[in-house]
C-alpha positions in Angstrom: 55.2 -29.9 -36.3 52.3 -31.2 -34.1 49.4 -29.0 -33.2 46.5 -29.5 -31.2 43.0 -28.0 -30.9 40.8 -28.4 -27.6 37.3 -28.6 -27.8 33.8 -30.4 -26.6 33.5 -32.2 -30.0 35.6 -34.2 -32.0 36.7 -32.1 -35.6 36.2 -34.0 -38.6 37.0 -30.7 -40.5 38.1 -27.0 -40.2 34.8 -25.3 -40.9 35.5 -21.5 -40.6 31.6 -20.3 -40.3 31.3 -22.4 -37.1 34.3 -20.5 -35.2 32.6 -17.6 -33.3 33.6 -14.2 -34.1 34.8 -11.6 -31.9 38.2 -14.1 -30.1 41.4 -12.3 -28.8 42.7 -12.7 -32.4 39.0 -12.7 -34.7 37.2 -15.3 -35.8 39.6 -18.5 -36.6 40.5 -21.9 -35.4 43.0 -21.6 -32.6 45.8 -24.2 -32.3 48.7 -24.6 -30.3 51.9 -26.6 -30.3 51.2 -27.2 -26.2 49.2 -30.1 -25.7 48.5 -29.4 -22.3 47.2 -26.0 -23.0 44.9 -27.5 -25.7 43.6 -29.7 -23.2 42.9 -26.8 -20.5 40.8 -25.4 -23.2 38.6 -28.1 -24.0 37.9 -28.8 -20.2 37.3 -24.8 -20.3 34.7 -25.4 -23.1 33.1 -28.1 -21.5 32.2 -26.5 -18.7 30.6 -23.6 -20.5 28.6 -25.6 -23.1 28.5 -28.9 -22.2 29.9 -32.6 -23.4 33.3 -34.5 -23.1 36.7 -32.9 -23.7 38.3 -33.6 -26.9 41.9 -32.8 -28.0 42.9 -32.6 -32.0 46.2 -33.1 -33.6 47.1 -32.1 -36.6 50.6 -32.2 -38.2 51.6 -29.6 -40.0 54.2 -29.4 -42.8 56.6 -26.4 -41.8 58.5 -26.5 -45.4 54.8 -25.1 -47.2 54.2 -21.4 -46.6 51.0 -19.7 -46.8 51.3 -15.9 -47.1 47.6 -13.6 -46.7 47.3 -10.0 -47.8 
């Protein structure tokens, strides 16, 4: 499965610290399987803090399962 991430700088790697707390869901890296709606959110970014919209894929393997307690 495809998922993208929109932002105002290109993602070399998930680094947690730098995702600011307090989101609709807590601190984490948001992605969606909507490129369109990652791309609203990186021209939303950009005109809060600045710089060029970027848009991230990432493919995801949907046979590995990750369970947290």
């Amino acid at each position: 499965m495809k998922v993208f991430h929109g932002s105002n700088i290109e993602i070399h790697s998930i680094d947690f610290s730098k995702c600011r707390p307090f989101k609709d869901f807590g601190q984490g890296f948001y992605l969606t399987s909507i490129k369109s709606q990652a791309e609203k959110m990186a021209n939303r970014v950009v005109r809060i803090y600045g710089g060029a919209p970027c848009i991230t894929a990432y493919e995801l393997n949907e046979n590995r399962r990750t369970y947290c307690k």
